[in-house]
SEKE-926494 format. One record per residue (C-alpha): residue in three letters; x, y, z; residue number from 1. Coordinates in nm, 2 decimals. Layout:
BEGIN
REC res      u      v      w   n
REC ala      X      Y      Z NUM
...
END
This chain:
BEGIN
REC res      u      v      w   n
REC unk  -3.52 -12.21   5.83   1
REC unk  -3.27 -12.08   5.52   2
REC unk  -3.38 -12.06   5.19   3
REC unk  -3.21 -12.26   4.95   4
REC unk  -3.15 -11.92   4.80   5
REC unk  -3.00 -11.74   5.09   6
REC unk  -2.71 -12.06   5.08   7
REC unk  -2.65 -12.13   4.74   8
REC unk  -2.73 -11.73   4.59   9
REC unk  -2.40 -11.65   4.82  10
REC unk  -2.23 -11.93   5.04  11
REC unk  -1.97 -11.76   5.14  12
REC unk  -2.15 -11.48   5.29  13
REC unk  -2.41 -11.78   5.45  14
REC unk  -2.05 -11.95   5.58  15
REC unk  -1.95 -11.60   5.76  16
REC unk  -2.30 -11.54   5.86  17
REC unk  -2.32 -11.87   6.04  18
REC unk  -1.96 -11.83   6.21  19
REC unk  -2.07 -11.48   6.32  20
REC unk  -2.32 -11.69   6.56  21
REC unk  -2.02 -11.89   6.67  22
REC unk  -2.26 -12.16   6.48  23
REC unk  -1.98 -12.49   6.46  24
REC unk  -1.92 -12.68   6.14  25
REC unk  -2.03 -12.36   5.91  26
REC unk  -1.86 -12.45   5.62  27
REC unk  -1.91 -12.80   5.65  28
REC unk  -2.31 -12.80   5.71  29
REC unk  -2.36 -12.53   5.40  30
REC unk  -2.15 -12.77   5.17  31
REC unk  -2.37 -13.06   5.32  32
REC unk  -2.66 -12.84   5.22  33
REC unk  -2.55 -12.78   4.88  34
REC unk  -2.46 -13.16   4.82  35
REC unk  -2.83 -13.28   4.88  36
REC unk  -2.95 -13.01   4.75  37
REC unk  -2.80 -13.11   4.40  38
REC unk  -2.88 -13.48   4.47  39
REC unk  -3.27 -13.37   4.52  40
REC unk  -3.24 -13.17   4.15  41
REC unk  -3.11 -13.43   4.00  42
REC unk  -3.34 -13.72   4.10  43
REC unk  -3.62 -13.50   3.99  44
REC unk  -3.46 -13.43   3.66  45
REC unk  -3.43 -13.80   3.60  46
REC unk  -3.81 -13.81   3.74  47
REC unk  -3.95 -13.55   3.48  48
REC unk  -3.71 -13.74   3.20  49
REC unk  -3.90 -14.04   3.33  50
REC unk  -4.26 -13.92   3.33  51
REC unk  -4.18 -13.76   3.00  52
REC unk  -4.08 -14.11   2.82  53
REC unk  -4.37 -14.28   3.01  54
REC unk  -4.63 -14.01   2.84  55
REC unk  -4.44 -14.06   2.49  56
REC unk  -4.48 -14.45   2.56  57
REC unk  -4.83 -14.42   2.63  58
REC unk  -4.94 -14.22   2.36  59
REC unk  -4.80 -14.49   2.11  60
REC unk  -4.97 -14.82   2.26  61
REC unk  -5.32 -14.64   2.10  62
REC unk  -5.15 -14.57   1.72  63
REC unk  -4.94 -14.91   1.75  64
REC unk  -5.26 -15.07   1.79  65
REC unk  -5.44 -14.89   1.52  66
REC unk  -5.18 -14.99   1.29  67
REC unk  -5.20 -15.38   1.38  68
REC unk  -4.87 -15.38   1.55  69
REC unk  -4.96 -15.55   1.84  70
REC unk  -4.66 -15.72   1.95  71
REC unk  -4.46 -15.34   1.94  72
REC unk  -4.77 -15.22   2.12  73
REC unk  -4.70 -15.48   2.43  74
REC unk  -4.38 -15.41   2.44  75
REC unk  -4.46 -15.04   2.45  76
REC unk  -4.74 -15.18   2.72  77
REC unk  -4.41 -15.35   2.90  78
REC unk  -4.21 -15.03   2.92  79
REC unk  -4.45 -14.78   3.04  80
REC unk  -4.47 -15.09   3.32  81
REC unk  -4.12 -15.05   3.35  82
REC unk  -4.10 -14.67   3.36  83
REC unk  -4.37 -14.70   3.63  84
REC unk  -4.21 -14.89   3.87  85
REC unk  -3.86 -14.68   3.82  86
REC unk  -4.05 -14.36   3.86  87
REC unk  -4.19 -14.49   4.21  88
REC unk  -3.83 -14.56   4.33  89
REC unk  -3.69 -14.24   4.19  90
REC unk  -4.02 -14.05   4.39  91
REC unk  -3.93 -14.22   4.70  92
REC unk  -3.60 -14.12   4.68  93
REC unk  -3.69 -13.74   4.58  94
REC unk  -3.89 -13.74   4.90  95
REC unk  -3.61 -13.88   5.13  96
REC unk  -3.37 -13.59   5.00  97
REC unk  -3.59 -13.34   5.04  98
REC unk  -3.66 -13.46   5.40  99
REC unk  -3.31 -13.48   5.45 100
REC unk  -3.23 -13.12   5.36 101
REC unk  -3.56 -13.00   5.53 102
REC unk  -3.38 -13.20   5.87 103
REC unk  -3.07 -13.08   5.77 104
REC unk  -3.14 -12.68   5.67 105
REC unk  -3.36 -12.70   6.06 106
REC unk  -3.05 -12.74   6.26 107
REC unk  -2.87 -12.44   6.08 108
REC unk  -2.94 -12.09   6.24 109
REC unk  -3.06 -11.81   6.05 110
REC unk  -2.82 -11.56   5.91 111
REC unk  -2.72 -11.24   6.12 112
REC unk  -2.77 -10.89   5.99 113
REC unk  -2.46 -10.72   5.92 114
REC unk  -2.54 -10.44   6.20 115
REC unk  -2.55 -10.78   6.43 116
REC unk  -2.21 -10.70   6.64 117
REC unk  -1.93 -10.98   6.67 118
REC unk  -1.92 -11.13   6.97 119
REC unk  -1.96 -11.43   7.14 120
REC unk  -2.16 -11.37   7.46 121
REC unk  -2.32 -11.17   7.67 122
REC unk  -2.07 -10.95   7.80 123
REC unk  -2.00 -10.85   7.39 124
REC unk  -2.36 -10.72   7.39 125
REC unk  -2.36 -10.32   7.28 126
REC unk  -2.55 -10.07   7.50 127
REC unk  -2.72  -9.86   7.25 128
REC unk  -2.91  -9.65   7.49 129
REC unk  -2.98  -9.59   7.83 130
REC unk  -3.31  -9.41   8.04 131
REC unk  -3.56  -9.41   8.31 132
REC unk  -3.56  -9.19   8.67 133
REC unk  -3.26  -9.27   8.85 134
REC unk  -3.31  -9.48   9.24 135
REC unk  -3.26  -9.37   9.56 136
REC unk  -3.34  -9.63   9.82 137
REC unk  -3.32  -9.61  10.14 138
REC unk  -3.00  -9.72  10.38 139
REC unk  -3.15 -10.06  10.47 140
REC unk  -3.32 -10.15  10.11 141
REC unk  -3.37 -10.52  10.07 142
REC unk  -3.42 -10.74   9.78 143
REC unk  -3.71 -10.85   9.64 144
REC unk  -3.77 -11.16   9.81 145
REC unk  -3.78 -11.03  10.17 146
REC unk  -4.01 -10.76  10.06 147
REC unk  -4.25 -11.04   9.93 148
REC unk  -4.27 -11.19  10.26 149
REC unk  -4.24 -10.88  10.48 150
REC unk  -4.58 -10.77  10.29 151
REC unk  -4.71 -11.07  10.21 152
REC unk  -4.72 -11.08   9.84 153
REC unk  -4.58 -11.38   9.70 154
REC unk  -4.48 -11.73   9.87 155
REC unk  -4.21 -11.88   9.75 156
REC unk  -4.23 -12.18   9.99 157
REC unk  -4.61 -12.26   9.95 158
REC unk  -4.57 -12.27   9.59 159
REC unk  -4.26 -12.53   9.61 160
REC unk  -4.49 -12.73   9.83 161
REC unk  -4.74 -12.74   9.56 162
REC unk  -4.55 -12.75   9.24 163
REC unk  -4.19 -12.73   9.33 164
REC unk  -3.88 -12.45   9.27 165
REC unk  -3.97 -12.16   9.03 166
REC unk  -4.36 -12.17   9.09 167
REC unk  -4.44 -11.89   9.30 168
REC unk  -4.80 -11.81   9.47 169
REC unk  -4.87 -11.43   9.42 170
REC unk  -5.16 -11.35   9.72 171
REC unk  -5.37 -11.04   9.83 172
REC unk  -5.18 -10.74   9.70 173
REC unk  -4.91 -10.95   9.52 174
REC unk  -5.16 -11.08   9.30 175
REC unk  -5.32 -10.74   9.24 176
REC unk  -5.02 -10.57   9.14 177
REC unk  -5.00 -10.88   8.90 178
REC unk  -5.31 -10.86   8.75 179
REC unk  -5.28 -10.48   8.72 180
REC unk  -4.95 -10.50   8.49 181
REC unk  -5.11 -10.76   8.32 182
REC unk  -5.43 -10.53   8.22 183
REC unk  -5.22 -10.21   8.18 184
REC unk  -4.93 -10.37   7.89 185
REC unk  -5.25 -10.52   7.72 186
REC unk  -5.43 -10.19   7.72 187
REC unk  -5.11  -9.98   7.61 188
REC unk  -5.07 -10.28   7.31 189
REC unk  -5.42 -10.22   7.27 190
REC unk  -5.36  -9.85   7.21 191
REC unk  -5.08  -9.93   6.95 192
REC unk  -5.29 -10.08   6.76 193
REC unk  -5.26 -10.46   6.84 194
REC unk  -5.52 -10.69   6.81 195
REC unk  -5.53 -10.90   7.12 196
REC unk  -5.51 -11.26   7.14 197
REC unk  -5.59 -11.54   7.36 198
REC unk  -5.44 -11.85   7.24 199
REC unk  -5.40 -12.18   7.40 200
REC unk  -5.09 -12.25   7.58 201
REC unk  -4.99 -12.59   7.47 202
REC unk  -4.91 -12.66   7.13 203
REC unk  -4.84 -12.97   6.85 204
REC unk  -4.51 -13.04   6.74 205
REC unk  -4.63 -12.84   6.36 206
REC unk  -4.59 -12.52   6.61 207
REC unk  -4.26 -12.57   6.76 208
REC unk  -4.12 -12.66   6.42 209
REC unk  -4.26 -12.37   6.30 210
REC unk  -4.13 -12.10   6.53 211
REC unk  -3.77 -12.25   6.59 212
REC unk  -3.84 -12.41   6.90 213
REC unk  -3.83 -12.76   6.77 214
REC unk  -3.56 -12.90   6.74 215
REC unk  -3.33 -12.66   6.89 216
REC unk  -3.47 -12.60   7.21 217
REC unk  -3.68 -12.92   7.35 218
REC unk  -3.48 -12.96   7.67 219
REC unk  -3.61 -12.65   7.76 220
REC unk  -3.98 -12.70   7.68 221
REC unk  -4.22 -12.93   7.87 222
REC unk  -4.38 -13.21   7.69 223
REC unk  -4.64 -13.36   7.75 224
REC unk  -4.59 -13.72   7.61 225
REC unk  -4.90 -13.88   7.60 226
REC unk  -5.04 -13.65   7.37 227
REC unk  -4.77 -13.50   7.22 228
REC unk  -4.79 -13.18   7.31 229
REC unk  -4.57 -12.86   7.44 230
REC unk  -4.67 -12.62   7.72 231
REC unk  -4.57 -12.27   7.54 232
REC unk  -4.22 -12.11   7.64 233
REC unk  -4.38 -11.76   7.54 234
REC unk  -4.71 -11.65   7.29 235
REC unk  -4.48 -11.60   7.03 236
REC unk  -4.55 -11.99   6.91 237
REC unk  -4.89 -12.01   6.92 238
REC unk  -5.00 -11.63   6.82 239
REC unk  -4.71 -11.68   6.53 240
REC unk  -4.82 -12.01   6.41 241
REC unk  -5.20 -11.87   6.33 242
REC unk  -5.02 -11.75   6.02 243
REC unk  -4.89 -12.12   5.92 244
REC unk  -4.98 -12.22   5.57 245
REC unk  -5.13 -11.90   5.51 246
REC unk  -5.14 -11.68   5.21 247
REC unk  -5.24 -11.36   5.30 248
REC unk  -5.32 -10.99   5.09 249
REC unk  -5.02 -10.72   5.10 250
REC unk  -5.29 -10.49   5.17 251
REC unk  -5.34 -10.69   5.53 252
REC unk  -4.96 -10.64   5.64 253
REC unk  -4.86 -10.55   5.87 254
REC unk  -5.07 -10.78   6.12 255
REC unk  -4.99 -10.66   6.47 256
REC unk  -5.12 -10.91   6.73 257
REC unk  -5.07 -10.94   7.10 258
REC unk  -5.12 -11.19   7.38 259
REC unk  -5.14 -11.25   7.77 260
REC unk  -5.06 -11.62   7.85 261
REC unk  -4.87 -11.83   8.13 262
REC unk  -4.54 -11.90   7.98 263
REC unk  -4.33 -12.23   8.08 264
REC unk  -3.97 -12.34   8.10 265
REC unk  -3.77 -12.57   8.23 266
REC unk  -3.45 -12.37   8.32 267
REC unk  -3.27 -12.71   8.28 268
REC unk  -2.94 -12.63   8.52 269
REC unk  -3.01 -12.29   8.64 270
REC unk  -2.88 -12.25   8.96 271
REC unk  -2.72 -11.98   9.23 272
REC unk  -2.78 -11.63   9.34 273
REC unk  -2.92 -11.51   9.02 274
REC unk  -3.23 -11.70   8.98 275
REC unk  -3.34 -11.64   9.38 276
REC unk  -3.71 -11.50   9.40 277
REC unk  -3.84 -11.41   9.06 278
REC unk  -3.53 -11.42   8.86 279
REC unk  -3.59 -11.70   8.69 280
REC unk  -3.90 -11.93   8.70 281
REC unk  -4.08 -12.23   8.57 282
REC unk  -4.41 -12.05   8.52 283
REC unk  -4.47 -11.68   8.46 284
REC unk  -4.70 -11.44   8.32 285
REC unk  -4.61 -11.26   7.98 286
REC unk  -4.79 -11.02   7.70 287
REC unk  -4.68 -11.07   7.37 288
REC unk  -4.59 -10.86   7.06 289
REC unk  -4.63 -11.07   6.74 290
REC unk  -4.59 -10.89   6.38 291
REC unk  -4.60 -11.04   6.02 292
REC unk  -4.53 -10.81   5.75 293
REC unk  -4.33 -10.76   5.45 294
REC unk  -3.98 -10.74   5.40 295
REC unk  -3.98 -10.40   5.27 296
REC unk  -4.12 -10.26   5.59 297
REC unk  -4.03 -10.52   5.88 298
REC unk  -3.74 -10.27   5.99 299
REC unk  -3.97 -10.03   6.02 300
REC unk  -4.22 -10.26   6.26 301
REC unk  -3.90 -10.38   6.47 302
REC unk  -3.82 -10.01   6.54 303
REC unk  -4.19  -9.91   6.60 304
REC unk  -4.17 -10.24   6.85 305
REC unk  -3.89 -10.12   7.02 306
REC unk  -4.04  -9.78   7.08 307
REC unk  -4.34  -9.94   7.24 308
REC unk  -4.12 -10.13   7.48 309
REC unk  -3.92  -9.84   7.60 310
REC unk  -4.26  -9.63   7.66 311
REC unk  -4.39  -9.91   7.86 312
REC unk  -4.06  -9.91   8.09 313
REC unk  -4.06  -9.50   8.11 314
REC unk  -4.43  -9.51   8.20 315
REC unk  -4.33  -9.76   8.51 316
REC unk  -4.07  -9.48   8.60 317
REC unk  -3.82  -9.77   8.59 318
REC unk  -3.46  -9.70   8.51 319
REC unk  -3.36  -9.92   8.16 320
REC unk  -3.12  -9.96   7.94 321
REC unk  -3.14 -10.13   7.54 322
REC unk  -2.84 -10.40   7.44 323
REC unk  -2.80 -10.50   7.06 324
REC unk  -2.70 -10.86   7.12 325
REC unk  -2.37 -10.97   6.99 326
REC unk  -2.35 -11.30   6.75 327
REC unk  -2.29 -11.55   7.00 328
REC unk  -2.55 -11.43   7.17 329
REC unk  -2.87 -11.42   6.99 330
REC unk  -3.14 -11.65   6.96 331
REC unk  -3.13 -11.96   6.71 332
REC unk  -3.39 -11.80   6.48 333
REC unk  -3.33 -11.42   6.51 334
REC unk  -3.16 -11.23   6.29 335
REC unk  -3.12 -10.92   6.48 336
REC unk  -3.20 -10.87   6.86 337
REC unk  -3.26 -10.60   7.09 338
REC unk  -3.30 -10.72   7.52 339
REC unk  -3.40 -10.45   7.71 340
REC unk  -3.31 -10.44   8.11 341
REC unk  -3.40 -10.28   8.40 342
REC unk  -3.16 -10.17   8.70 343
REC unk  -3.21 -10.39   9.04 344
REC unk  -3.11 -10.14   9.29 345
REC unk  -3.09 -10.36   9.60 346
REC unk  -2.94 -10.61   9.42 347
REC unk  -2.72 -10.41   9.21 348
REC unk  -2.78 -10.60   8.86 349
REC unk  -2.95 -10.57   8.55 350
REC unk  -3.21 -10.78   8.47 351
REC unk  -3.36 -10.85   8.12 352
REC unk  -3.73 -10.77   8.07 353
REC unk  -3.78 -10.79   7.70 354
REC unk  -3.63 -10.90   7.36 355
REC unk  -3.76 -10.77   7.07 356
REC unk  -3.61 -11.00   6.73 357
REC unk  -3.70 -10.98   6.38 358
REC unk  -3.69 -11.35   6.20 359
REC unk  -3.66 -11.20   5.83 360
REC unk  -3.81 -11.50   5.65 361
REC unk  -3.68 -11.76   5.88 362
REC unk  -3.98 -11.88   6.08 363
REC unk  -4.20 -11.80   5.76 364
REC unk  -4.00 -12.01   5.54 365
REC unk  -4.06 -12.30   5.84 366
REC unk  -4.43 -12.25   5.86 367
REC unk  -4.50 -12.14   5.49 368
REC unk  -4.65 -11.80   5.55 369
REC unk  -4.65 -11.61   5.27 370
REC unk  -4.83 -11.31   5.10 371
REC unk  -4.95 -11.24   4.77 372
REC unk  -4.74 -10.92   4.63 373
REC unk  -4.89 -10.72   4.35 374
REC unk  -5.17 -11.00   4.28 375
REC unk  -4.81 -11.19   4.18 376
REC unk  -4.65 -11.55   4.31 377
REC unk  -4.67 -11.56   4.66 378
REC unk  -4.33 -11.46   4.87 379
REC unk  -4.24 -11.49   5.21 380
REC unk  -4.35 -11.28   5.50 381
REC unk  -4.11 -11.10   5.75 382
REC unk  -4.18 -11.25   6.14 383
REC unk  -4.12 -10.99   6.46 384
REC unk  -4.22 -11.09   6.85 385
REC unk  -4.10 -10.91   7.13 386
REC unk  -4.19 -10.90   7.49 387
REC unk  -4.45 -10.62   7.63 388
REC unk  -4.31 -10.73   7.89 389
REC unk  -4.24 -11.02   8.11 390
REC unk  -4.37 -10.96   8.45 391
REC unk  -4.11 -11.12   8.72 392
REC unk  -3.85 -10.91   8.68 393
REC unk  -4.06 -10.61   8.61 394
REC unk  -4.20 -10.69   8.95 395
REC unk  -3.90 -10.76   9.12 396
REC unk  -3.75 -10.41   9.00 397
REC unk  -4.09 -10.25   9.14 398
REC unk  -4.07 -10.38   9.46 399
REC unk  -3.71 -10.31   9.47 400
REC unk  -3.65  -9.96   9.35 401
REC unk  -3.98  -9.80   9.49 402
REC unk  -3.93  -9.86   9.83 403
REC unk  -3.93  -9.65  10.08 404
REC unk  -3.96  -9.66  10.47 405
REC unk  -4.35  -9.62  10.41 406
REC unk  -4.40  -9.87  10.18 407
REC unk  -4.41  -9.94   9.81 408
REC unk  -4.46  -9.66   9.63 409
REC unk  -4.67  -9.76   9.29 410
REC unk  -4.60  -9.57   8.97 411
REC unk  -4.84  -9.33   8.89 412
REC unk  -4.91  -9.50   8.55 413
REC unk  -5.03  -9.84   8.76 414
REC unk  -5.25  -9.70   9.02 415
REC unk  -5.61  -9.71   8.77 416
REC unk  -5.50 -10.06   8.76 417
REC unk  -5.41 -10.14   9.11 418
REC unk  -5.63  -9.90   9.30 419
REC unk  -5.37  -9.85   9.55 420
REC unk  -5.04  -9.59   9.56 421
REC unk  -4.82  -9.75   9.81 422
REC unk  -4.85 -10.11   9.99 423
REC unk  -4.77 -10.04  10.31 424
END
């Protein structure tokens, strides 16, 4: 969430920052902000007035008493009694405004950065940069879904008969080719230095607050009422929240982890031609980028993260392009975003394989991760996550643009992982 800092240091520029997101009510939740924010000093300025008079009082029931005065040292007795019982109300209302601004500052987005474009969807997004061997498929090239079943990778139907829409079975070489993209991001991470991670993939309601998820995006998340907890939308909550209510040594940053997990959403009113096949599921496979480092170098990590991305999508031979998301259309928590996408030949669309965000100190701020600068105060880390990649649409470009009227060719990057070159 915003620092109190980052509202009250310049409100104005927080106001313009939040209408940049097309956030509603800017102006009206940063003055809303402000106002508890100066309730909350005040109650505990009368609080330390309080605890200062009690401590005064206290001290003089001893010498009163010395001195024989013991009628003024009952009455002293009396108000410290007195200065008790108002310093308990003015603690419980400290708490309560400081809860409500804590409630308040999580449903405010973090701030854009100023490169951020304007916009207010997708279709405002910039294309900063476009690669990868250009497709050519063959006259009768189908789409993803048809090849599935005309080789027998993935069924759509058996899964729906086990689970429902949007939870496919991969089998034989389906589930190969799976496994084998799985093993080669985790081993190119690997090579970047990342530290892997296996986490678990449900999570308290500590972790969603912590990474944004909670309360923004709940609809989206399944929940698992008895116990009260969250199956993970991506790694990015639980590989992130390692690092809540942590101090860690400067000398440690930047921590580079990654992470392989089952990833679930709802897709709560998705619908039509563009979530057929693997377009959009309930369940898929993802690996996980996940930096915390300092704000003097996070810019630096976000680009290095990008880089990796676009070597992972040149290695697959795929054809990409990188989008710097517009204002309307970033994430809650991000403030600056880069989706990377990769061209669907037979079905003649782009479709998005990776974000890469960095959070500044929003989710750090939320989760209280900090590091120790200079052996000084503690400060706030930056956050970074990106995709390395999401494997359903990296599939269902595979299929699609390396066909040919042999087979499926593989890249040449895959086939130590697969053990096969084509799937005939």
């Amino acid at each position: 969430m915003l620092t109190i800092n980052q509202i009250t240091d310049d409100k104005q520029a927080a106001i313009k920052g939040l209408e940049k997101k097309h956030f509603p009510h800017a102006a009206d939740s940063i003055e809303q902000v402000i106002t508890l924010n100066d309730r909350r000093k005040a109650i505990q300025a009368d609080l330390d007035k309080n605890l200062a008079e009690q401590n005064i009082a206290a001290k003089s029931i001893g010498k009163l008493m010395h001195e024989g005065k013991k009628e003024e040292a009952e009455a002293a007795k009396k108000r410290v009694a007195q200065l008790k019982e108002t310093g308990k109300e003015l603690q419980v209302g400290k708490e309560q405004a400081e809860q409500d601004l804590k409630n308040l500052l999580y449903t405010i987005p973090n701030l854009p950065y100023p490169e951020v474009p304007e916009g207010a969807n997708s279709e405002d997004n910039v294309v900063v940069k476009m690669g990868g061997m250009e497709t050519k498929l063959p006259d009768n090239a189908i789409p993803h879904w048809e090849l599935a079943k005309k080789y027998n990778l993935i069924d759509f139907d058996l899964g729906v008969k086990i689970s429902g829409a949007g939870f496919p079975i991969y089998i034989d070489r389906g589930a190969r080719l799976q496994r084998a993209l799985i093993n080669f991001f985790l081993d190119e991470a690997r090579n970047d230095g990342y530290t892997e991670i296996m986490p678990p993939t449900v999570v308290n309601q500590a972790s969603g607050y912590g990474t944004g998820q909670l309360p923004d995006k709940e609809g989206q998340m399944y929940h698992c009422e008895v116990d009260d907890l969250y199956l993970i939308p991506t790694a990015e909550v639980p590989v992130t929240n390692i690092y809540r209510d942590v101090i860690l040594d400067e000398k440690d940053l930047p921590i580079k982890n990654c992470a392989y997990t089952e990833c679930f959403r709802r897709e709560a009113g998705s619908y039509g031609k563009d979530v057929r096949g693997l377009n959009r599921l309930h369940e898929f496979s993802k690996i996980e980028l996940v930096r915390i480092d300092t704000p003097e170098h996070s810019r630096q990590s976000h680009q290095e993260m990008l880089d990796h991305v676009e070597k992972l999508l040149q290695k697959l031979e795929l054809p990409y392009r990188i989008l710097r998301l517009c204002g309307g259309d970033m994430s809650f928590t991000s403030s600056i975003c880069y989706d990377f996408e990769v061209y669907s030949e037979a079905q003649k669309r782009w479709l998005e394989v990776s974000s890469v965000s960095n959070f500044d100190t929003y989710q750090a701020n939320r989760m209280h991760c900090r590091y120790r600068k200079d052996g000084k105060k503690a400060v706030l880390c930056h956050t970074l996550n990106g995709s390395a990649l999401a494997l359903p649409r990296i599939v269902a470009a595979l299929l699609e643009d390396f066909q040919t009227p042999e087979g499926i060719r593989i890249p040449k990057a895959l086939v130590p992982y697969t053990g096969f070159d084509v799937i005939k």
